[in-house]
C-alpha distance (Angstrom), angle and dihedral (degrees) to the residues before:
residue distance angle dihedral
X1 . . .
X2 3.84 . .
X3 3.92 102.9 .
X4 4.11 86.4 -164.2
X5 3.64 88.6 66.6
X6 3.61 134.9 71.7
X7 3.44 114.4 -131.4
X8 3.95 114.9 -120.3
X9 3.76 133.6 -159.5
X10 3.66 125.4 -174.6
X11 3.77 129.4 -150.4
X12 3.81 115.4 -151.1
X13 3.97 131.4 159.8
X14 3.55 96.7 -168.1
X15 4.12 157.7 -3.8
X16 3.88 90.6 9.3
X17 3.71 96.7 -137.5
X18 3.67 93.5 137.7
X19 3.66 90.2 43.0
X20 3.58 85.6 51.4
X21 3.67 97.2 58.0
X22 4.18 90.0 50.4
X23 3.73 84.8 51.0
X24 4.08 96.2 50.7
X25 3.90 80.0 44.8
X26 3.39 100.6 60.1
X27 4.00 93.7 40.9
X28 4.59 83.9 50.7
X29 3.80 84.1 50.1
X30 3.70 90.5 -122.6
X31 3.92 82.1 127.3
X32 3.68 101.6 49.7
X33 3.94 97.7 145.3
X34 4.10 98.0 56.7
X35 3.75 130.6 42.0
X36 3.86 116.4 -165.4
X37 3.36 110.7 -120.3
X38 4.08 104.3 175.9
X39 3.58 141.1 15.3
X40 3.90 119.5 -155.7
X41 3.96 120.6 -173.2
X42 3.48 123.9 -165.5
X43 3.52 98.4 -142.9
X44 3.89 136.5 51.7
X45 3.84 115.4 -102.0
X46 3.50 94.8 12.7
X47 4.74 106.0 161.2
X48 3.43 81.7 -135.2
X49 3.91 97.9 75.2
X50 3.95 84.9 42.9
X51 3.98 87.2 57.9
X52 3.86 90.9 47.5
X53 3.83 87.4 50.3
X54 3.99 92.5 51.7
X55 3.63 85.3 59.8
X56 3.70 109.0 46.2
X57 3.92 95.7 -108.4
X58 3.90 120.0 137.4
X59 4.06 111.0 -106.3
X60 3.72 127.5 -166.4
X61 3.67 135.0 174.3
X62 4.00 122.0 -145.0
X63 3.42 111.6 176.3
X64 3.91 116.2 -165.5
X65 4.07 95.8 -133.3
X66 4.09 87.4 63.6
X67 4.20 88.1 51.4
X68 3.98 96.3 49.7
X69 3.53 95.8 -116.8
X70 3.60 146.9 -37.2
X71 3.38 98.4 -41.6
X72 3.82 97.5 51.1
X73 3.97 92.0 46.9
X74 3.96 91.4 55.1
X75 3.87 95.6 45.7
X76 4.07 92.1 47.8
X77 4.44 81.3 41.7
X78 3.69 84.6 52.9
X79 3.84 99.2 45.8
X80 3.66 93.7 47.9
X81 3.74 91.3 49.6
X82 3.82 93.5 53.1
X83 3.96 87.5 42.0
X84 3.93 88.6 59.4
X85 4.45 88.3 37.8
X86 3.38 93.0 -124.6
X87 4.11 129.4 -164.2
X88 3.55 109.1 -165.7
X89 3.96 136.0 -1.5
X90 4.03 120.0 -132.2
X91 3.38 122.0 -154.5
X92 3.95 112.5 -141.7
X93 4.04 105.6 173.3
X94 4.13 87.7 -39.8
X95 4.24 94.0 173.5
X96 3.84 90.9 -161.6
X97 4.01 126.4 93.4
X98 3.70 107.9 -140.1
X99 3.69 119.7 -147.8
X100 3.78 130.9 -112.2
X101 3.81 94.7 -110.8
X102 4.08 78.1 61.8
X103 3.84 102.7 46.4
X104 3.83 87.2 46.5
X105 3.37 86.7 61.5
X106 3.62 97.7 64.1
X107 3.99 104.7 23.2
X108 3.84 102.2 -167.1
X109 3.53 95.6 -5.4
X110 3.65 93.9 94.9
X111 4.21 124.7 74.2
X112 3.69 135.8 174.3
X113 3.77 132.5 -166.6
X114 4.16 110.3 -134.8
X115 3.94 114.6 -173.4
X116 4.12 97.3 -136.7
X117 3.41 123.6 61.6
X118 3.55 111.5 -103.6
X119 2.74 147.1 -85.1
X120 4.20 82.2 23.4
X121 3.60 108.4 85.4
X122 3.96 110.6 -1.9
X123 3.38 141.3 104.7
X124 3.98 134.7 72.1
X125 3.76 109.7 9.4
X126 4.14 96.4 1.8
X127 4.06 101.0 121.9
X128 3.49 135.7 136.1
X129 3.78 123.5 -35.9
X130 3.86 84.5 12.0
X131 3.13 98.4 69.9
X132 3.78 88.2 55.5
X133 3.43 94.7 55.5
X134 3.91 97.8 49.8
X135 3.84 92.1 54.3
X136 3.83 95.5 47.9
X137 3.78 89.6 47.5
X138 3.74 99.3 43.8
X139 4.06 79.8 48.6
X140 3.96 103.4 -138.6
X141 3.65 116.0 158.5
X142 3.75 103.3 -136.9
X143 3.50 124.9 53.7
X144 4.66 133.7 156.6
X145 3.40 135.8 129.9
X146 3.67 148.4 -66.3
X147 3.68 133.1 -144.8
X148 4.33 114.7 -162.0
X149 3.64 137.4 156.0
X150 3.97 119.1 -84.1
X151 3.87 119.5 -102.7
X152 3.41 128.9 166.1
X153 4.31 91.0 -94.0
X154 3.54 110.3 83.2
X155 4.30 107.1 -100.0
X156 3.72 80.9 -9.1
X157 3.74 105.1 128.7
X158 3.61 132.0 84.9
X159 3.36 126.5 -58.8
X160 3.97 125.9 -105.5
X161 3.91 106.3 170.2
X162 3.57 137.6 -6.7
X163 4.07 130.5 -174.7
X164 4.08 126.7 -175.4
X165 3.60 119.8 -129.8
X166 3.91 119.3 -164.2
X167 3.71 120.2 -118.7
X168 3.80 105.6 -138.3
X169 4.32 125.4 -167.3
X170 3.21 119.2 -70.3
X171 3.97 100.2 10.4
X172 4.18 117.7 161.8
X173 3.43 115.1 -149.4
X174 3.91 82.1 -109.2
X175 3.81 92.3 59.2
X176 4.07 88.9 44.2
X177 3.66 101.4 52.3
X178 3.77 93.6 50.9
X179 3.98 89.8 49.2
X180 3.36 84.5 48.9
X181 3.84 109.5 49.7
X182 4.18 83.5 36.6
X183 3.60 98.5 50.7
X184 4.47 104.5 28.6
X185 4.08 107.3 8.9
X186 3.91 102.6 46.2
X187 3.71 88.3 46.7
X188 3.85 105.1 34.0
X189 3.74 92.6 43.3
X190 4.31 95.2 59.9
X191 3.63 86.1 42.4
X192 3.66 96.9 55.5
X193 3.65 94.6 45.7
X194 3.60 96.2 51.1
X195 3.99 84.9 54.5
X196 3.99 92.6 53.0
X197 3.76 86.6 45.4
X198 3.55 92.8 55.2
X199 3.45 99.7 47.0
X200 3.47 98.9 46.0
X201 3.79 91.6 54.8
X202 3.94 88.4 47.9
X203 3.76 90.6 61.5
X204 4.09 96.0 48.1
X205 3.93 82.3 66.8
């Protein structure tokens, strides 16, 4: 175990593409500070845990149905995280809300990646091609993505990084969210974990 490195789980519940681009990151040495060191999905099947596989990082699966409940899936989340010591908790396309008695547990050592810039277009029921579809129709001509620390409101905590992505003519929310997650998330999200990293290793000294 490489004390110099925070130790970096990521949360995904499906294609992995943001995982992906942590992944790539780490292997560029743009993240030099973390290492990931699990990935849990919260749903069977999910590419995601196939992409962890390809390069040699520990998936699991915990599905919330075989915990009874909420409350059952974030204690057996919280015991596997402290099993595998881990630092700080990305959020790559996690489709879960996790409660407050679970962000309190890790204050600041949580962050999620949210393809708008907030506070436009997040919150309760604002995920993935929705978001999309909300900026096109309210018609604004800038959109991107944010990444922020984890509290118990939905895209609620504060914000780490954020980069603008033009809206061109004749965009489909299809079109959008792959300009988006090419030209903010994939870049913003390394970035921002590298930053955590560092700064949790600064204060173990």
């Amino acid at each position: 175990m490489d004390k110099r490195k925070a130790r970096v789980a990521v949360l995904v519940s499906g294609g992995g593409t943001n995982l992906q681009a942590i992944i790539d990151a780490e292997r560029a040495g743009i993240i030099s500070s973390g290492e990931i060191c699990l990935v849990i999905s919260n749903k069977s099947g999910a590419y995601a845990l196939k992409r962890a596989e390809t390069a040699g990082i520990p998936a699991l699966t915990i599905l919330k149905k075989n915990f009874g409940g909420q409350e059952g899936f974030e204690k057996e989340l919280i015991r596997t995280l402290e099993e595998y010591k881990i630092d700080l908790i990305v959020l790559a396309g996690f489709l879960a809300i996790l409660s407050k008695q679970f962000t309190d547990h890790y204050p600041e050592r949580i962050i999620n990646v949210h393809p708008s810039l907030i506070p436009s277009f997040c919150g309760e029921g604002y995920y993935g091609l929705k978001v999309h579809e909300a900026a096109l129709e309210k018609g604004v001509k800038v959109t991107g993505a944010t990444v922020h620390f984890v509290n118990e409101i939905p895209d609620g905590g504060k914000i780490l990084l954020q980069k603008a992505v033009t809206i061109r003519k004749g965009d489909t929310p299809e079109i959008l969210q792959r300009r988006v997650m090419e030209k903010a998330e994939w870049k913003l999200l390394p970035r921002a974990v590298e930053m955590v990293s560092k700064s949790i290793i600064a204060q173990r000294s």
